[in-house]
C-alpha positions in Angstrom: 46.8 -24.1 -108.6 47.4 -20.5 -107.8 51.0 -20.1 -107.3 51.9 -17.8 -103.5 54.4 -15.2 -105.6 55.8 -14.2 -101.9 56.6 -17.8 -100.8 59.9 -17.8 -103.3 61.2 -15.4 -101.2 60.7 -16.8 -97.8 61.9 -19.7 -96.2 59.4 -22.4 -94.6 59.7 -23.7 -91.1 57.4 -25.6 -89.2 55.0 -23.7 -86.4 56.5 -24.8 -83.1 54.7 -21.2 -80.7 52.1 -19.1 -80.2 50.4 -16.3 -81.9 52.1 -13.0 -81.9 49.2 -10.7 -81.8 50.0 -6.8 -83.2 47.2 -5.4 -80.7 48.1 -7.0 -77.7 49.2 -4.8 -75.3 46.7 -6.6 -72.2 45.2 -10.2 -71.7 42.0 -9.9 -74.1 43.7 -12.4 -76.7 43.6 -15.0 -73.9 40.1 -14.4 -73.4 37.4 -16.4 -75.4 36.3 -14.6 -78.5 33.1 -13.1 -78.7 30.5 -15.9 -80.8 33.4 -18.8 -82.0 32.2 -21.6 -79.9 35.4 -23.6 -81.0 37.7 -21.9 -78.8 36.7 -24.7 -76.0 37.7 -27.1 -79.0 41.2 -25.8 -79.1 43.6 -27.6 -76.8 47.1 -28.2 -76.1 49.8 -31.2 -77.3 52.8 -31.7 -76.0 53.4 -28.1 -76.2 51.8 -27.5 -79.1 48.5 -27.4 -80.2 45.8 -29.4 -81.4 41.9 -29.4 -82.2 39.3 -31.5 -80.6 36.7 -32.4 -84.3 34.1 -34.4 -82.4 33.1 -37.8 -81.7 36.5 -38.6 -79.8 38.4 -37.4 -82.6 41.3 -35.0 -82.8 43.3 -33.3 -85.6 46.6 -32.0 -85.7 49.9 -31.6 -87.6 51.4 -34.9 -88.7 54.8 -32.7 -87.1 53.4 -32.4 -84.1 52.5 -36.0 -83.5 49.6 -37.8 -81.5 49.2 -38.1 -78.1 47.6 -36.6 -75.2 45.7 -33.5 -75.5 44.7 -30.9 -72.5 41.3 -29.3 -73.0 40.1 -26.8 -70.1 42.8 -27.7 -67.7 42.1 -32.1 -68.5 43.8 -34.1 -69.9 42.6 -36.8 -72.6 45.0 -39.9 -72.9 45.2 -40.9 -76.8 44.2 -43.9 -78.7 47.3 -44.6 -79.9 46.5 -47.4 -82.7 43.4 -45.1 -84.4 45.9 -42.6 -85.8 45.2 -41.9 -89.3 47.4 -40.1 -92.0 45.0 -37.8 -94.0 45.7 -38.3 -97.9 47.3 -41.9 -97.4 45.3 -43.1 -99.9 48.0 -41.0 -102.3 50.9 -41.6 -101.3 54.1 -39.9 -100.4 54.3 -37.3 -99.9 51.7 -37.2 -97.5 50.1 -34.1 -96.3 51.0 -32.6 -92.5 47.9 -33.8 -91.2 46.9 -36.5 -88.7 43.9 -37.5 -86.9 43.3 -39.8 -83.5 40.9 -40.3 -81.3 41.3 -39.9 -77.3 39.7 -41.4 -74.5 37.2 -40.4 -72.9 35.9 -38.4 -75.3 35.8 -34.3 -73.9 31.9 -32.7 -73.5 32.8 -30.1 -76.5 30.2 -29.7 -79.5 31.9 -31.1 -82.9 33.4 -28.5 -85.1 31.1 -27.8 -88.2 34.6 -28.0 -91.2 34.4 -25.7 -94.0 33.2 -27.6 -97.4 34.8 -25.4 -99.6 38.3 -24.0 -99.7 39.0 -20.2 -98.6 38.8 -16.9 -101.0 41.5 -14.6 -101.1 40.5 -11.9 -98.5 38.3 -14.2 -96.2 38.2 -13.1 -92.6 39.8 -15.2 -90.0 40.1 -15.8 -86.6 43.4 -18.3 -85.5 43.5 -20.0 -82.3 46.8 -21.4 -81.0 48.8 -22.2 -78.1 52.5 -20.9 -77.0 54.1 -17.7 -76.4 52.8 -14.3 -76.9 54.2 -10.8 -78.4 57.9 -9.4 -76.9 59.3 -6.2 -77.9 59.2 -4.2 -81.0 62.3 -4.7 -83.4 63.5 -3.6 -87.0 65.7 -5.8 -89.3 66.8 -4.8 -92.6 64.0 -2.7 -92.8 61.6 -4.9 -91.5 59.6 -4.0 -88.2 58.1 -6.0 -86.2 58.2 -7.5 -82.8 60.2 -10.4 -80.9 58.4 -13.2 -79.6 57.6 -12.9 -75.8 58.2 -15.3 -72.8 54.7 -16.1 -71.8 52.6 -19.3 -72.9 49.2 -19.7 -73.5 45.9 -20.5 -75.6 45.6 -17.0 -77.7 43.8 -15.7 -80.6 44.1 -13.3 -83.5 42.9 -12.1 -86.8 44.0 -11.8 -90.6 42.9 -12.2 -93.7 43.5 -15.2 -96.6 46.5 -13.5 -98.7 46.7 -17.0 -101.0 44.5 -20.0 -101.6 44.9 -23.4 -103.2 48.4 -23.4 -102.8 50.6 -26.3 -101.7 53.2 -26.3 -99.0 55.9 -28.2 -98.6 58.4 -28.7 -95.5 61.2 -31.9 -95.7 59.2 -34.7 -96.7 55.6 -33.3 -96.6 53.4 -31.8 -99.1 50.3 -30.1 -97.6 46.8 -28.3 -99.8 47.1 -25.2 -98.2 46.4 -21.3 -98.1 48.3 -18.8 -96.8 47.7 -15.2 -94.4 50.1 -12.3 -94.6 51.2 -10.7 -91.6 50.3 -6.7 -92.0 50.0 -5.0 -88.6 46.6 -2.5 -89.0 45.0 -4.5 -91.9 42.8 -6.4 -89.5 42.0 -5.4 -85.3 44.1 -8.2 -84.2 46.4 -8.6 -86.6 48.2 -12.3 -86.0 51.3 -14.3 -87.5 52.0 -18.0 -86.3 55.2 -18.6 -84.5 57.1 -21.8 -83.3 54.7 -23.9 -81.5 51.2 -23.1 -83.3 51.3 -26.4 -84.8 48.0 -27.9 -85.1 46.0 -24.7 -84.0 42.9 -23.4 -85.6 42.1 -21.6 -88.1 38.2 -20.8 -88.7 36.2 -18.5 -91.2 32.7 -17.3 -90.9 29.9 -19.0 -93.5 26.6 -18.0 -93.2 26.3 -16.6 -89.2 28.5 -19.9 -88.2 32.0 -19.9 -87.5 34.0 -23.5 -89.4 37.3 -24.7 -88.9 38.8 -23.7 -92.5 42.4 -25.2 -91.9 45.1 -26.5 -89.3 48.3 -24.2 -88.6 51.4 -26.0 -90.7 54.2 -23.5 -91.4 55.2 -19.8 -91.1 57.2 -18.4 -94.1 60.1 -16.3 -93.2 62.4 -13.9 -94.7 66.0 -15.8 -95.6 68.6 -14.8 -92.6 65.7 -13.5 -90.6 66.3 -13.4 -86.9 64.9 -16.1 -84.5 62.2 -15.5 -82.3 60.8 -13.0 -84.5 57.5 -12.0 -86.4 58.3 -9.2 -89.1 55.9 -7.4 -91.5 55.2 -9.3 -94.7 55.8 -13.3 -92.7 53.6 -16.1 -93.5 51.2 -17.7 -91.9 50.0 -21.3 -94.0 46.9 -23.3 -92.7 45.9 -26.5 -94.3 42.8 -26.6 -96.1 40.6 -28.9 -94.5 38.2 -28.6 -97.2 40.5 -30.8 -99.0 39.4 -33.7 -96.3 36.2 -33.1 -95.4 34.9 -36.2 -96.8 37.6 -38.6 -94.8 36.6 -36.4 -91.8 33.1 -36.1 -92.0 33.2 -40.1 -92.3 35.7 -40.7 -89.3 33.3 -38.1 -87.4 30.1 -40.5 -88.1 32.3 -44.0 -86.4 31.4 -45.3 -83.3 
């Protein structure tokens, strides 16, 4: 496993917002991005998020819980008793990933899911739900920007910073990779906030955009202000590759 050298130094919490997006200055994150048909898959939980697989079945953060899920303005009620833990089959402790199914099932095409984990310096696009970007701010000379008072479906860019890394948070432990937050390295330059949870993460593969991971955690600096996203933050996705068997499976039920 390739240990995440910055991750000593930060402090993990769990995505509870939206995408604070370095280029946004109008509404074009909030717009559909140009060829990723999965934005339509991308929907919201309980003030979260959460990503619509395929087949009536729906993937999220074990944090964020199942339940009903808004795409495109409707909402799906949840099939409460088919929630499964990913990596059960394991033990404790389990990884911050459950699926469920909803009812009816939303017209959206299924999700093609990455078979092999991320590279270091793969491309991607995330897709979450929450607030957007606030003000600019400095902290012990970190800059940045404060997280801003409006909600809603969003999307950003970055790059993979760390792969095949675990991350843990309380009683979780999660495969995972990780995406650097470095204003100018990529046009839309992203970092998770509070509230991501469950969003999407997806990497091009041969002309075809696949859901690489689920948004977990944001790393932090220790003492760092609230409500912030600073240069050098953490952005950690689980790696779906990691399942792809259980969910390919689950996908093929009736």
């Amino acid at each position: 496993m390739r240990r995440l050298t910055p991750l000593s130094l930060f402090c993990l919490l769990p995505v509870l917002c939206a995408l604070v997006i370095e280029s946004e200055t109008d509404a074009s994150g909030t717009r559909p991005p140009a060829q990723v048909a999965g934005w339509a898959n991308v929907g919201l939980r309980g003030g979260m998020t959460a990503v619509y697989l395929g087949n009536g079945w729906v993937i999220t953060a074990r944090h964020v819980g199942a339940g009903d899920v808004e795409f495109g303005g409707v909402r799906y009620p949840a099939l409460l008793p088919s929630v499964v833990q990913l990596g059960a089959n394991v033990g404790p402790p389990f990884p911050d990933l459950i699926v469920f199914r909803v009812e009816p099932r939303p017209e959206l095409p299924p999700l093609r899911i990455r078979p092999t984990p991320p590279s270091v310096g793969d491309a991607v696009l995330l897709v979450g739900a929450g607030r957007d970007r606030g003000a600019p701010t400095r902290w012990n000379d970190h800059t940045g920007w404060g997280w801003g008072p409006h909600s809603g479906l969003r999307w950003g860019t970055n790059r993979v910073s760390a792969a095949g890394i675990a991350v843990g948070v309380v009683d979780v432990r999660t495969p995972a990779f990780a995406m650097r937050f470095d204003p100018g390295e990529t046009p839309h330059e992203a970092q998770a906030a509070v509230g991501d949870s469950g969003g999407a993460v997806f990497i091009r593969r041969e002309g075809r955009f696949e859901l690489a991971g689920v948004l977990i955690a944001i790393a932090t600096y220790p003492d760092q202000p609230a409500a912030t996203a600073l240069v050098g933050n953490l952005t950690t996705a689980a790696d779906l590759s990691v399942f792809r068997r259980t969910l390919t499976a689950l996908l093929r039920e009736d």
